[in-house]
N, C-alpha and C positions, 0 to 999 in steps of 0.2 A: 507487530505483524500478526494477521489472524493465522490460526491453523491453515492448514493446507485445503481443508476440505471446505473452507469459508469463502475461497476465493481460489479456487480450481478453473481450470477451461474446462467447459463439457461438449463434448462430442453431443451431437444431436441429428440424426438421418431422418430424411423422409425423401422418398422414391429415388430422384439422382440430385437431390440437392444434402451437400455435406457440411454443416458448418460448424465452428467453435465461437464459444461466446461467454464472457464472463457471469459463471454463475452467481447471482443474487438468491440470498436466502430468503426464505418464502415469508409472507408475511398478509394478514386478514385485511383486504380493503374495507376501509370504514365509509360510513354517508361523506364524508368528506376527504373524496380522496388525493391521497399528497402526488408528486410527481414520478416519484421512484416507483410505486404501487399503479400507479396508472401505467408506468412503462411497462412494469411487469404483467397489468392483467393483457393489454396490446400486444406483448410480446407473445404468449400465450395463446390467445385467438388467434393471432395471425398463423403459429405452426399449428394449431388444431386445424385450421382452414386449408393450408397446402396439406396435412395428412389426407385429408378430405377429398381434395383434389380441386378445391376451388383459389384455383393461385388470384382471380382478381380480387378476395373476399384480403388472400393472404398477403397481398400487394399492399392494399388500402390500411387492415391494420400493424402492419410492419413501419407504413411509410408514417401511420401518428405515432409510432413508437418513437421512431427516429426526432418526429417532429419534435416529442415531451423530452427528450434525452439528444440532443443534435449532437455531440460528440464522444455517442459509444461508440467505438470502432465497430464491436460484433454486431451489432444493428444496423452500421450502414453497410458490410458486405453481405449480410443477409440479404438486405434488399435489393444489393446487387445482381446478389444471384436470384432473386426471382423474378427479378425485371430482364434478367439475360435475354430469353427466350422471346419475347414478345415486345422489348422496352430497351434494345441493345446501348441505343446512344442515351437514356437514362440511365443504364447500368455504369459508362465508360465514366459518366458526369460523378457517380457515387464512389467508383473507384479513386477518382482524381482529388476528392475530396479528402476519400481517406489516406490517401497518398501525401497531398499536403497538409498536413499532420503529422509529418514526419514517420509514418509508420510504411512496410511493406505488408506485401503478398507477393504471390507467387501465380499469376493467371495463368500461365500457360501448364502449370501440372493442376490443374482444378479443373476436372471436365463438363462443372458447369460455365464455369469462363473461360473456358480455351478459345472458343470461338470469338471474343472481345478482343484476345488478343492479336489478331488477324488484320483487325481495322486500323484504320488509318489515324480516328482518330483517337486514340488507345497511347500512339508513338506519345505523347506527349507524357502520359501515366506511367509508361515503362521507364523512360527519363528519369524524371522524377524518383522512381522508385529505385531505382538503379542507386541513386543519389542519396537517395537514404540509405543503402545498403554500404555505404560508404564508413569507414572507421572515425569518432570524433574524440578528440583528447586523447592524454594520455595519463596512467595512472602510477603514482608512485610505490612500490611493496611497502611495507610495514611489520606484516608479522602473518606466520602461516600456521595453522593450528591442525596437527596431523590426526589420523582416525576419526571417527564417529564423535564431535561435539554439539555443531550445530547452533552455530554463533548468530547473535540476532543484536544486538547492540553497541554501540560506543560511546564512552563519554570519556571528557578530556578536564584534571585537573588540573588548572594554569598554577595552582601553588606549588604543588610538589615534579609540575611536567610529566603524571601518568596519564595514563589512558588505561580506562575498564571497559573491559569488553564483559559481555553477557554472553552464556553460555545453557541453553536449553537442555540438551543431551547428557551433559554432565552435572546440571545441577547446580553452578556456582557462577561467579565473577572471578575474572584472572585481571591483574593488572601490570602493563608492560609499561616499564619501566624508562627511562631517557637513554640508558644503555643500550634496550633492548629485551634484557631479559623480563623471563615472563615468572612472574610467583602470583601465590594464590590470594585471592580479596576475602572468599568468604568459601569457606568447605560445604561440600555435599552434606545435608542434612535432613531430618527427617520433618522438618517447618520448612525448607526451600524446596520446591519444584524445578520444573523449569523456570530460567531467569528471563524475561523478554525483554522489553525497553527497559534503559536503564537514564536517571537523568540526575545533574549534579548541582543540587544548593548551595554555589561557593561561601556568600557570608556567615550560614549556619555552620558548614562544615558538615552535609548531610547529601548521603548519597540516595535518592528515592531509586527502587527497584520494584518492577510488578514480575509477582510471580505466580505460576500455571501449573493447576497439574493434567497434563496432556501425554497421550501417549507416546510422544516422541520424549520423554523425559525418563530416564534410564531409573529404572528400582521400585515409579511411584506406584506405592499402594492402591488396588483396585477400589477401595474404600474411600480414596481421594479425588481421584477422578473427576473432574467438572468443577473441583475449587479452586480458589484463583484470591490474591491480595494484593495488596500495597504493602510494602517493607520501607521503615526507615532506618537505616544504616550510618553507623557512625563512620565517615568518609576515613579517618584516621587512622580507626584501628578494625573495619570491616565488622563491629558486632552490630546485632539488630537489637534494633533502639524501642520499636514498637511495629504493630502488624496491624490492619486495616482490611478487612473483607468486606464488601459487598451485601447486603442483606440477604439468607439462603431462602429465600422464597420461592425459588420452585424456577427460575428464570436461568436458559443457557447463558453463560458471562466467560470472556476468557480476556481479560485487562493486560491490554497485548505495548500500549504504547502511551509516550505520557511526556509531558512538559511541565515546567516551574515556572508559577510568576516572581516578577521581582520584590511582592511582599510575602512570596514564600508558600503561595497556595500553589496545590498543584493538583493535576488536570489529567486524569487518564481514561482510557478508550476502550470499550467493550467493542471487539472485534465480532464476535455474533451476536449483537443485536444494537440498534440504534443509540447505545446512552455515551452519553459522558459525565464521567465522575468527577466530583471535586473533595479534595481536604483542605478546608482554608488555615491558614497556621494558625497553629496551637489549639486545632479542632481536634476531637476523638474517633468522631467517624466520619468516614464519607459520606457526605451526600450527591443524588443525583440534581444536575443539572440542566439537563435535559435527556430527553426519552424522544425521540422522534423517528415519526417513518418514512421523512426522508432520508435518513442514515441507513444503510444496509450493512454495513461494515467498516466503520470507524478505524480509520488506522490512526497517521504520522499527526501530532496535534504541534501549531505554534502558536503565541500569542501576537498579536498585532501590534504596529508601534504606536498605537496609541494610548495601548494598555486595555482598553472598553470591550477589544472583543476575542473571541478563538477563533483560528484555522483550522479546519479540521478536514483530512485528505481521506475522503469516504472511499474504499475502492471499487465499490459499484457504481458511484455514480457523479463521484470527481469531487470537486474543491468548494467546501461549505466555509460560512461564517456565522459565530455564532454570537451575538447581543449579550454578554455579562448577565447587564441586569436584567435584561427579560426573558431571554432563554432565547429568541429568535433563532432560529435557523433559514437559515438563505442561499441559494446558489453563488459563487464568486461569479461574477461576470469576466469574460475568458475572452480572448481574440474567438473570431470563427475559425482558424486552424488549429486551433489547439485542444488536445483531448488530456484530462487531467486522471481519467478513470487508469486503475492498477497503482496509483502512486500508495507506497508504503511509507515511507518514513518523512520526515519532514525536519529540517532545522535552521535557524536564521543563522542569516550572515552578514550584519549589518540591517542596511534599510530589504534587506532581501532575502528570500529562501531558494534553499535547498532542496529540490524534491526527488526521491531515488521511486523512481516508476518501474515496477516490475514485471505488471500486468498485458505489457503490448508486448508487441516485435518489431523496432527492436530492444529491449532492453536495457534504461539511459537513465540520467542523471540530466536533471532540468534545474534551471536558475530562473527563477520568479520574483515580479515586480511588481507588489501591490501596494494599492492606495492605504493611507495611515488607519483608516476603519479597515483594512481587507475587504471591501468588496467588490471590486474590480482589480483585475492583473493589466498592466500597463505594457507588460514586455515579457516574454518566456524566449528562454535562448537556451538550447542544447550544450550541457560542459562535456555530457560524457554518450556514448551510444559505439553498438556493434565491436565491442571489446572481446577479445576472449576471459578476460579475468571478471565480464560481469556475470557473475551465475545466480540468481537470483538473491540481489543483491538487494537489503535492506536498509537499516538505515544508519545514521554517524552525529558527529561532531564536530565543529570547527575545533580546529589547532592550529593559532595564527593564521596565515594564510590558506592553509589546506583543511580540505576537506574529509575530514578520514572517516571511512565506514564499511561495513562488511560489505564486500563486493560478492566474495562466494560464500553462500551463508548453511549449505550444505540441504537446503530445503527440497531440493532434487532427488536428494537421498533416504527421504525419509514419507513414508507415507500415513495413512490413518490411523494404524496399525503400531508407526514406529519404524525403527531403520529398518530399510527393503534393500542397499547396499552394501554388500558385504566388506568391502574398500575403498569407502568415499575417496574422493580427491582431498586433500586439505583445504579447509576452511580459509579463507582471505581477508585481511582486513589492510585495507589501501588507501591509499590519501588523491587527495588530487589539487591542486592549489587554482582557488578562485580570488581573481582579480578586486581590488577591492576601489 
């Protein structure tokens, strides 16, 4: 998971139109520009243009926004709301859209669509949307982690039946037990940071962990600030085995989330800026595997069941696949109702994944079906949505049949700065059992 600041909603005004939109970090369009960079320059002109006061200038470039990106949510009610006025029953068509998608709004407290919501033919989107607002699954407890920790990952060892969770705030891995109880993996230290994804090599008997030093990470030295590794961890007895950074070249990196192949190379994600990393086994350093501008913010990575390629759940701009041997990166091809943008975490379950989407409203748990290359999804079907226990909820682990993963990850409580709550709620980590 990126910081908070990598993947924030931003408030954005101009005259009476209000909207939020997932922010994307900025990036130089080249002679050759990618998709993601096109979105953003379109996005761009289109709110210079309504600043302006030329909403048809801001129709036109909003509407190829949409067209380069068709399943951002905040780009299609943007142009909802600037078609209101002048494009009503284009507006009702954009809402319905984003409506099935599984997502809400709220038209009638929005005083640029309140009047949409009047129309007749609107009844069909408030349905809809009603229906999404609707509670889906249910989630089993697990284990509650009380005070300021700020938990961000799960993994599950089928040998011993623990589960480690990662722990940002406090610095460490805790591992709960088949009992229940919770004792420590690996202590606060002045080489661990924050802990983020955490991922488990059963044959080696090796626990990979990326670790951050971010301000929401309680002690770290101001001197650290902006570094960020790969840790290998002896699963057994929780000591670090060897560390792995990133080359310090001058480049923002915060190596937020990460997966394992099955000969043991492993795959982790710079959350501000497009790379993905590799250690192939029994390598010393990482190397990058790709660098691209179509990634804006690399989160939840899996591998494909073919072995050849990566999944990789960008949160600005949804669900990539990426070529092994050539570095390819390519959009997944997606149903038209389905928007994949805000998903964080990512993990198989079989011929299928897991994806915990944080990024929308409502806040859910998706089951995905892709082709053996990953590049088309066959089926997306909702396990989890409009819970109270999902508070921005990252990512997990299969354990048998469930699903376990931090549901409340305490990200609410902490801002750029570091905790901004004085008495979090506890932290959640919950299962949920998927059919297999």
């Amino acid at each position: 998971m990126s910081a908070p600041w990598a993947k924030a909603l931003a408030s954005v005004a101009f005259g009476a139109l209000a909207f939020a939109l997932t922010t994307l970090s900025g990036a130089t369009p080249s002679l050759a520009e990618g998709r993601l960079d096109a979105f953003r320059r379109l996005r761009a002109e289109g709110l210079a243009a309504a600043k302006a006061g030329d909403m048809a200038a801001a129709q036109a470039r909003i509407s190829e926004a949409v067209t380069t990106l068709p399943s951002h949510p905040g780009a299609i009610l943007l142009l909802a709301r600037l078609k209101a006025a002048d494009d009503p029953a284009g507006a009702v068509a954009l809402l319905a859209r984003h409506a099935a998608m599984g997502l809400t709004h709220n038209a009638s407290a929005d005083p640029v669509l309140k009047a949409l919501a009047e129309r007749p033919d609107y009844a069909p989107v408030a349905a809809r949307v009603a229906v999404n607002r609707q509670p889906v699954g249910a989630l089993k407890p697990v284990k509650d982690f009380a005070g300021p920790v700020l938990t961000e990952s799960v993994a599950y060892d089928s040998k011993t039946g623990r589960l480690l969770v990662s722990q940002i705030h406090t610095r460490r891995i805790v591992a709960i037990g088949k009992d229940g109880a919770v004792s420590e993996f690996t202590a606060p230290s002045d080489d661990i940071w924050g802990v983020f994804g955490i991922a488990i090599d059963a044959p080696r008997r090796i626990l990979w962990a990326l670790t951050a030093a971010t301000p929401q990470a309680k002690g770290v030295a101001a001197t650290d600030l902006g570094a960020t590794a790969l840790l290998r961890i002896d699963l057994d007895t929780g000591k670090i085995l060897a560390r792995h950074a990133p080359p310090a070249d001058g480049a923002k990196r915060q190596l937020g989330d990460l997966t394992v192949g099955p000969a043991g190379a492993v795959y982790a994600s710079n959350s501000l800026g497009g790379e993905i990393w590799r250690l192939e086994a029994g390598a010393k350093a990482l190397d990058r595997l790709v660098s691209s501008p179509e990634l804006g913010s690399p989160q939840g990575l899996a591998l494909t069941a073919d072995g050849k390629h990566l999944l990789v759940a960008d949160y600005s701009s949804g669900l990539h696949v990426i070529d092994l041997a050539s570095g390819a990166v390519l959009p997944v091809a997606i149903p038209p109702d389905v928007t994949l943008l805000g998903v964080d975490g990512l993990a198989r379950a079989g011929q299928t994944l897991i994806a915990v989407q944080n990024g929308v409203a409502p806040q859910r748990l998706l089951r995905l079906w892709p082709t053996p290359d990953g590049k088309r999804l066959t089926r997306v079907e909702t396990l989890a949505a409009n819970l109270p226990e999902l508070d921005e909820p990252t990512s997990g682990a299969m354990r048998g049949d469930d699903f376990v993963f931090v549901a409340r990850s305490q990200w609410t409580d902490f801002g750029d700065d570091g905790l901004k709550t004085a008495e979090p709620r506890a932290a959640r980590v919950m299962g949920i059992a998927v059919s297999r």
